[in-house]
N, C-alpha and C positions, 0 to 999 in steps of 0.2 A: 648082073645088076650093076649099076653104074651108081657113083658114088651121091648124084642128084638123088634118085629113087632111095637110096640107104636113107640120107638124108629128112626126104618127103615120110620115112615109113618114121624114123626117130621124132621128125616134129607131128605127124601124128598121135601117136605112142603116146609124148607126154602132154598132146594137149587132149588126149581122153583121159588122162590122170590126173588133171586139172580142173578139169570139167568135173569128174568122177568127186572128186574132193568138194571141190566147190557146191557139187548135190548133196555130198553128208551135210558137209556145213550149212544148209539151208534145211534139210531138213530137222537137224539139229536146234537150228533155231526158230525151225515152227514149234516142236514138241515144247519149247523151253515160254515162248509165248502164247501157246495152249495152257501150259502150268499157270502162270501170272493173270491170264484174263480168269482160269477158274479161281485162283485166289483170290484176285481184285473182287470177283462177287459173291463169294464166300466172306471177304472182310465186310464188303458193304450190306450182306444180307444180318451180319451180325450187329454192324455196327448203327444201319436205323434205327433199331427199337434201344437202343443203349442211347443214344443220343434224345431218344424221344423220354424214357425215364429220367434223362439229365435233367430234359426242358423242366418235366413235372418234378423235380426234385427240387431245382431254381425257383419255380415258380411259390413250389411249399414253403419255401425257408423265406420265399422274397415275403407271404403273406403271416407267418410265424413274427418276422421283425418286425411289422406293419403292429401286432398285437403287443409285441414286448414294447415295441416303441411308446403305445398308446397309454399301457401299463407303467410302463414307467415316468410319463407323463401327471399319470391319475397319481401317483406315489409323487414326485416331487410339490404336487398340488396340495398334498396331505402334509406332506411334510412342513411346509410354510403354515398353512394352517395351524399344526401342531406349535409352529415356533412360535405364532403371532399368540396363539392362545395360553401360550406359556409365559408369557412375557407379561400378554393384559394380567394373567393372575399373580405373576411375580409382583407388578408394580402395584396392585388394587392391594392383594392381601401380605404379600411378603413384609412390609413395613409395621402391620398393626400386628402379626404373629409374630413376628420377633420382640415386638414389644410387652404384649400378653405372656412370653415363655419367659421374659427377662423378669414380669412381675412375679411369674407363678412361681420360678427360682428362687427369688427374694424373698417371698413369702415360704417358702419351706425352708429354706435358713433360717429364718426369723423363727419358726416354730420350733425347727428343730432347736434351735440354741436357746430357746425359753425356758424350753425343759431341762437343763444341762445347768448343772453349780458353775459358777464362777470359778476360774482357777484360784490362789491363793496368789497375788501376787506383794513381794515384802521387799521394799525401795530402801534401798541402804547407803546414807550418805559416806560418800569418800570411799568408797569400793569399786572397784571394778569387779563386772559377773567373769566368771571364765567361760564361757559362751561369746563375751564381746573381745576378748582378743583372740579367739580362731579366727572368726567370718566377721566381723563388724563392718561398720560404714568405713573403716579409713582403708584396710583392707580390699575392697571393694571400687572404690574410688579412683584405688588405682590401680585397678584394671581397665575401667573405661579407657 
């Protein structure tokens, strides 16, 4: 054998061990791309109908706020209502019932202290009471 042929047999050799590799490696990468396509439609088998309860979950909530909104439209509408009608009856009757309870006050003092003696009161010139030097008007005056 001459050193060409040695040669011919070694760059053969490693180019079927290249080749050889290069075929794991490809099939390697089908089995790995068999895996991803069955997952891709294993995800997308799963993931229509979950997207499809989305839409009807959005859709629910979108028609839910649609009623709260309305709701609470009808409640701010009450609410004015309530203010306006509390207000007409503050100004109609709040001035003549304060006056009515002012009278009916006055007249049950009035009764009550009808029935009630006089205290005994005895004015004594050139005396001061001792009640007026605790708290009297001078006292007082100057504290304002």
């Amino acid at each position: 054998m001459s050193g060409g042929e040695v040669a011919g047999i070694l760059v053969a050799v490693f180019w079927a061990i290249l080749v050889s590799f290069l075929a794991l490696v490809l099939v390697r990468l089908a089995q790995t791309l068999k895996a991803t396509t069955k997952m891709v439609t294993e995800v997308t088998e799963q993931a229509v109908p979950l997207l499809a309860d989305a839409s009807e979950t959005v859709r629910s909530a979108h028609s839910q706020l649609a009623r709260v909104d309305a709701i609470a439209a009808d409640v701010q509408e009450v609410t004015a209502n309530a203010s306006a009608l509390s207000s007409t009856v503050s100004s109609a009757f709040g001035g003549p019932l304060v006056k009515v309870a002012a009278f009916g006050y006055g007249v049950r003092r009035a009764i009550g202290k009808k029935g009630l003696p006089e205290p005994d009161r005895t004015v004594i010139v050139g005396r001061t009471l001792p009640g007026a030097r605790r708290g009297g008007r001078r006292s007082r005056r100057s504290k304002d």
